[in-house]
C-alpha positions as CSV (number, residue, x, y, z in Angstrom):
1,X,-59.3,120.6,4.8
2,X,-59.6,117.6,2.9
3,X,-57.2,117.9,0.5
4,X,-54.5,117.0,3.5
5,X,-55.8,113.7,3.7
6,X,-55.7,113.5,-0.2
7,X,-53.3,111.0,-1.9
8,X,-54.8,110.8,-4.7
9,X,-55.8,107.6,-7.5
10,X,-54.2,104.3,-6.4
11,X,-51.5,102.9,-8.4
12,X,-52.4,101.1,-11.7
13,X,-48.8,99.6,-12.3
14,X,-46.6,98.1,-9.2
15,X,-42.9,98.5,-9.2
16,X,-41.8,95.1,-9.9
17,X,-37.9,95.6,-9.1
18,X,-37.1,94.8,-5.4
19,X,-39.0,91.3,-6.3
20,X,-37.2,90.4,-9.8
21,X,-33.8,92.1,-8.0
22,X,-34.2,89.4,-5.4
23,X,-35.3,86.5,-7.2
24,X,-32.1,87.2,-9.6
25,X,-29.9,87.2,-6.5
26,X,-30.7,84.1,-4.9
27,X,-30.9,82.3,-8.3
28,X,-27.1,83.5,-8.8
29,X,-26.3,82.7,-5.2
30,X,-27.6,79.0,-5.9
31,X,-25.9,78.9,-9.1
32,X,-22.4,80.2,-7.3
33,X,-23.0,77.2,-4.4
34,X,-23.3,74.5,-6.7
35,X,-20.6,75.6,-8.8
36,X,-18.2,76.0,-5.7
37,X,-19.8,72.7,-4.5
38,X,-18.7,70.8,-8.0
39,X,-15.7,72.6,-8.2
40,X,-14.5,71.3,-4.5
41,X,-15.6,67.8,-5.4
42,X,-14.0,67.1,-9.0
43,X,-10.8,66.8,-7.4
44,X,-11.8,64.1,-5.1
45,X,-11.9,60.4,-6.0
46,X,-14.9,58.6,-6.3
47,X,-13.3,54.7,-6.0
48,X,-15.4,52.6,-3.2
49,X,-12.9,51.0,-1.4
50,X,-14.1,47.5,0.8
51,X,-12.1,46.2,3.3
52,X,-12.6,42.0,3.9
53,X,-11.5,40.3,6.8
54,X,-8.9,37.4,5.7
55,X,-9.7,34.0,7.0
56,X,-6.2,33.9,9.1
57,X,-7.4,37.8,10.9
58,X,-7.6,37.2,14.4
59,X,-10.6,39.6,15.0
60,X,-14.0,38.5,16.3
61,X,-17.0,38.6,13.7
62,X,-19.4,41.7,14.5
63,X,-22.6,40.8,16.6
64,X,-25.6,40.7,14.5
65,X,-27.7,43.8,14.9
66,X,-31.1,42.8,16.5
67,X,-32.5,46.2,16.3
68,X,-34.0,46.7,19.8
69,X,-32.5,48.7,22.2
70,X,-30.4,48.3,25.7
């Protein structure tokens, strides 16, 4: 009768593959977004442009910001 409750000695090694298999997939997930990420950006140009109001422009200076709110 006891033998149906019998499973016998616990494991000495654990299966280490569903872990490593996971780790490996979101480090090659990572790896393929910052690839794609670099890849969309090296076409793009990286020149700051500013924009300086002329002396003869006609628009009004920006109100200063005094940081409370309405």
């Amino acid at each position: 009768m006891d033998d149906r409750y019998d499973y016998g000695p616990p494991e000495r090694r654990a299966a280490t593959g569903l872990p490593l298999g996971i780790m490996l997939l979101s480090m090659l997930a990572i790896a393929v977004y910052l690839l794609a990420g670099a890849a969309l950006l090296d076409g793009r140009s990286r020149d700051v442009a500013a924009y300086v109001a002329r002396a003869g422009d006609e628009s009004p200076p920006a109100a200063p910001d005094s940081g409370r709110r309405p």
